[in-house]
C-alpha positions in Angstrom: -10.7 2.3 29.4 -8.9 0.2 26.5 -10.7 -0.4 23.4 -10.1 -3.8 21.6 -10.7 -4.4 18.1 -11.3 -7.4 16.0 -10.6 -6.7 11.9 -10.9 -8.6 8.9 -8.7 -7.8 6.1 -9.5 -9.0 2.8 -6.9 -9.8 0.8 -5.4 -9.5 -2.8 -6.1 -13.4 -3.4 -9.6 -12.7 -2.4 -9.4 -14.5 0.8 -9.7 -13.2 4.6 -7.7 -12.5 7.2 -9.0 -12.2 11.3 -7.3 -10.8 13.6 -7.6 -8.4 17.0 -5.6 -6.0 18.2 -5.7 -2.6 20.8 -3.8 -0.6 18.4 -6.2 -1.0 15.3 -3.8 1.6 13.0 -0.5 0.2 14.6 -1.5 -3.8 13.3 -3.1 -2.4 10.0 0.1 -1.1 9.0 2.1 -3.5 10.0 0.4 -6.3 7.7 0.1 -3.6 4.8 3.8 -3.4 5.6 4.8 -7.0 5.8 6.6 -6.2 9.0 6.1 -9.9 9.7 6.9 -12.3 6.9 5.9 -15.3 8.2 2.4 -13.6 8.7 -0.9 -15.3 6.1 -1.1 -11.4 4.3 2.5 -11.3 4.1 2.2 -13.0 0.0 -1.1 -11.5 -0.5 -0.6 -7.5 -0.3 -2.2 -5.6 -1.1 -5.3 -5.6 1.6 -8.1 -3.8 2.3 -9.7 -3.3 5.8 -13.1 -4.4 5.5 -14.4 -4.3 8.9 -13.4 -3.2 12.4 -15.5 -4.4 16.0 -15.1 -2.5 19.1 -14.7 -4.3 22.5 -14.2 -3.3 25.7 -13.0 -6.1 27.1 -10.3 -8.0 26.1 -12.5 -11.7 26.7 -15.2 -10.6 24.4 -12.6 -9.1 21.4 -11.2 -12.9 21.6 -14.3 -14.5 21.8 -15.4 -12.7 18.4 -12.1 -13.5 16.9 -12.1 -17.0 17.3 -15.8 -17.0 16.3 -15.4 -15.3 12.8 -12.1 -17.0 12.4 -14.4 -20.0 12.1 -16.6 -18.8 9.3 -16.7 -20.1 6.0 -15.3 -17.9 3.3 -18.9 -17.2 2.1 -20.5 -16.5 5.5 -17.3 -14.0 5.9 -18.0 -12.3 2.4 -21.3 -12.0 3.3 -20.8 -10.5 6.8 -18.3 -7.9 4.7 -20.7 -7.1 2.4 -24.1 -7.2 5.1 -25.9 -9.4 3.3 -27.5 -10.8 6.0 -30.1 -13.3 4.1 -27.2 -15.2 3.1 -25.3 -14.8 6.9 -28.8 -16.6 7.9 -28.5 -19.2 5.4 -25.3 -19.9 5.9 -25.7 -20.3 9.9 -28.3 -22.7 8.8 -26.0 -24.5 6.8 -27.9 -24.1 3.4 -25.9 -22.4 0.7 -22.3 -23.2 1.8 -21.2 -23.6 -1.9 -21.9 -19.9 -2.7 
């Protein structure tokens, strides 16, 4: 069966990047390589992997993506760092400026 995963780098700037992949080492190196230089993390290496999903199927690994990709910056900090009070908060849209 293929495994799927959905990553977050974060960045040297601070910010986030989403992305999925089936070769989680494969796409991880390329960005910390700047295989790509049209790519967001291509200006902002060095990154850090901060999280890695599991799917397995390929519909559900999208469907995560695109969900997280639409996060706030704080409700994506705070999902990297499970603090879950503020994930709560920020679903409820209370908090967004933090």
């Amino acid at each position: 069966m293929k495994v799927y995963y959905v990553y977050i780098l974060r960045c040297f700037d601070g910010t986030f990047y989403v992305g999925m992949t089936n070769d989680i080492e494969r796409r991880v190196n390329e960005h910390h390589y700047g295989i790509d230089r049209d790519c967001y993390t291509y200006d902002r290496r060095p990154l850090r992997l901060v999280h890695v999903s599991e799917f397995n199927w390929v519909d559900q690994a999208i469907a995560a993506e695109k969900k997280i990709k639409s996060w706030s910056h704080g409700k994506k900090r705070a999902f990297v760092d499970g603090d879950w009070e503020a994930i709560k908060r920020y679903s409820r849209g209370r908090d967004r400026k933090r």
